[in-house]
Steps between C-alpha positions, in 0.01 A plus 500: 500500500630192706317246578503287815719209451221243514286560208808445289523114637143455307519285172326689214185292442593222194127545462495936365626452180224255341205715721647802330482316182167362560365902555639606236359237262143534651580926452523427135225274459614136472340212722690387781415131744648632807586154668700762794278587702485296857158588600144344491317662222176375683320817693473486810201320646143694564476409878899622534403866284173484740680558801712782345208666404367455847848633688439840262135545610578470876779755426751219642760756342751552706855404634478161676727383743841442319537147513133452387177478634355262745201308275761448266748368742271250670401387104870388439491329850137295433684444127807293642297363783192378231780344260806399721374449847747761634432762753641829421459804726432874363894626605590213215325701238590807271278620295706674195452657136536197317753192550790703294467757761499248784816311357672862518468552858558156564870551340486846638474401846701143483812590291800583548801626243684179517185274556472225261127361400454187298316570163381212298492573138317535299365770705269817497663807389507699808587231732871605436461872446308568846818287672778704346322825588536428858879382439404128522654220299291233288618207446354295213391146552420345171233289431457254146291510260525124475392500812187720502690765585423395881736653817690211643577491862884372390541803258425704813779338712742550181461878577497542868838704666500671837386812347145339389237672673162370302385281203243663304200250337245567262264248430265419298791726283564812275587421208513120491205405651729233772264349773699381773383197620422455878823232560740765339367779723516273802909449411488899450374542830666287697885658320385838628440368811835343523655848368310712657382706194205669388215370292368799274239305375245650213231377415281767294431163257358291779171356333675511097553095560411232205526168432403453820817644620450606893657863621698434816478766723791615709210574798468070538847521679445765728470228761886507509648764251284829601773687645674454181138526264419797287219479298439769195140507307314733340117507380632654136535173334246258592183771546634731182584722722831655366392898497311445856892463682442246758755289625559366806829367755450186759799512752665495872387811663815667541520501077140620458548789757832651325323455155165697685782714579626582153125510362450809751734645340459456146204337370167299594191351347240663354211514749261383217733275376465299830181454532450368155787228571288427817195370296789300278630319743125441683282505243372278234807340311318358174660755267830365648417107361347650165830719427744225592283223314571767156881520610495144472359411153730839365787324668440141347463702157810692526711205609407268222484806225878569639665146541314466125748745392819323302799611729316621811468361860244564775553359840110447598374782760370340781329839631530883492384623105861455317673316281849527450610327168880458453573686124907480506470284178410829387771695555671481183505733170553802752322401758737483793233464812177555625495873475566465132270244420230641703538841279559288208177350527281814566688674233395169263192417615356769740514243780614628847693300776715545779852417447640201743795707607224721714464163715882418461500228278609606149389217293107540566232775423153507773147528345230579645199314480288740672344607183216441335490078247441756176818701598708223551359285218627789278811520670622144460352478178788772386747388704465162347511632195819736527672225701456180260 
């Protein structure tokens, strides 16, 4: 059978091989510190579950409109209006099935074959996937690890041609943990403006800020850049919300009614889904200070157990629940890259990571540190130990 053309653009995931591994190990009995997985391993909070329960007794059960319902609508609006000062209307708001499904329509309805879209790297794995399924073009914009691994305004302008159609920016960031600091996003802003591009601007790791690091919000320039401001978020990372599916889209109208559009025509929130992610947004937020304050003294831990370890380098995270350690002194005694050291080291030690070449930077492997202090205390203890 043939397949359309565009699911052979996709990269095979650099990740597969070392979660295959990792299965197979755990299949035959043998302990495995999975530092892979990118999501809370808190539950998610009483008041939040409440509401669920609540949804499912009132038989709230069934199809909603398709770019979501109204409660949760207005909660996004009171959010950005409560933080940021900034008035948003209900047409500026899509309701979707987590961010990954919102940053699909978004490149679904934007894109073009032939568009090109600035992608900082490191960068989530399915930033570039979702743009070459719609024919798009990314364009990598690198960022240093000397440097915190922030986005630069100037590495931006390095990459612009007449064919750039939007910059995407993800901060506090997956995998390195970058927090762009408000004078770098005002530079960002005000290049887009002169270029007329787009700002696809996630921020599912919003309130994952330490050191007392401050997340700057694409919303505080919608005084002068909201024609050009889309805003991605989600309530999966900072209410443990991953399996609820909640993500949401602030835009201009016109983008929010072709993505309603699409939703009516393939897939919308859960009804009970919604109404939980109401009372997240609304509700009591103390969970939210307790998880991040335990992100915190994990990611101090990790850092120091890491930059402890002879021939290894970690840029210090200022948010989001990563650390990205460079490893190419590694690569040696056949061990070429990432992939191979990663597999190398759950082979050895029955530590898992996620290769750097899944963010598109070869010399680095991501861990997670959204895992319980035993877990990782074990985990460094043998990687220390296998690396020195």
């Amino acid at each position: 059978m043939k397949l359309a053309e565009r699911v052979s653009q996709l990269s095979p995931s650099p990740t597969m091989a070392v979660s295959a591994e990792a299965s197979r190990l755990r299949a035959s009995g043998q302990e495995v510190i999975d530092f892979s997985i990118g999501e809370p391993d808190f539950n998610t909070p009483d008041n939040i579950k409440n509401e669920g329960h609540q949804a499912i007794d009132g038989n709230f059960t069934r199809y909603t409109a398709a770019a979501g319902i109204k409660d949760l609508k207005e909660a996004v609006v009171n959010k950005y209006q409560s933080q940021y000062g900034i008035e948003y209307t209900l047409p500026e708001v899509v309701i979707s099935c987590g961010a990954k499904h919102t940053l699909f329509n978004l490149a679904f309805v934007l894109f073009d074959k032939g568009d090109e879209v600035l992608l900082p790297v490191p960068y989530w794995v399915t930033f570039p996937e979702q743009l070459k399924m719609v024919g798009a073009t990314p364009v990598e914009v690198l960022t240093e690890e000397k440097d915190n691994f922030i986005l630069r305004a100037s590495a931006i302008k390095d990459k612009l041609t007449a064919r750039t159609k939007a910059i995407i920016v993800n901060t506090p960031n997956n995998p390195t943990g970058a927090v762009i600091p408000e004078e770098e996003m005002e530079k960002i802003v005000a290049l887009a403006l002169d270029q007329n591009i787009l700002i696809i601007f996630d921020e599912c790791y919003e309130y994952f800020v330490f050191d007392g690091s401050k997340h700057t919000s694409l919303a505080q320039f919608a005084n002068r850049a909201k024609h050009l401001s889309i805003l991605v978020n989600t309530a999966s990372k900072t209410y443990a919300m991953t399996g609820w599916r909640i993500g949401y889209l602030i835009a201009p109208p016109e983008i929010c009614k072709a993505i309603g559009g699409v939703q009516s025509h393939s897939a919308n929130p859960a009804s009970v889904s919604q109404k939980a992610a109401v009372e997240s947004i609304l509700g009591d937020q103390d969970s939210v200070s307790k998880m991040i304050a335990e992100y915190d003294r994990r990611r101090q831990y990790v850092v120091d157990r890491l930059n402890g370890i002879s021939g290894l380098s970690c840029a210090n995270p200022g948010g989001a629940f990563y650390a990205f350690p460079n490893v190419s002194n590694y690569f040696k005694n056949g061990i070429g890259n990432s992939l191979e050291f990663s597999q190398w080291l759950l082979k050895e030690v029955g530590v898992a990571v996620v290769p750097g070449s899944a963010f598109g930077q070869e010399d680095y492997v991501r861990i997670s540190f959204a895992t319980s202090m035993e877990n990782l205390v074990k985990g460094l203890d043998l990687m220390e130990n296998v690396l020195t």
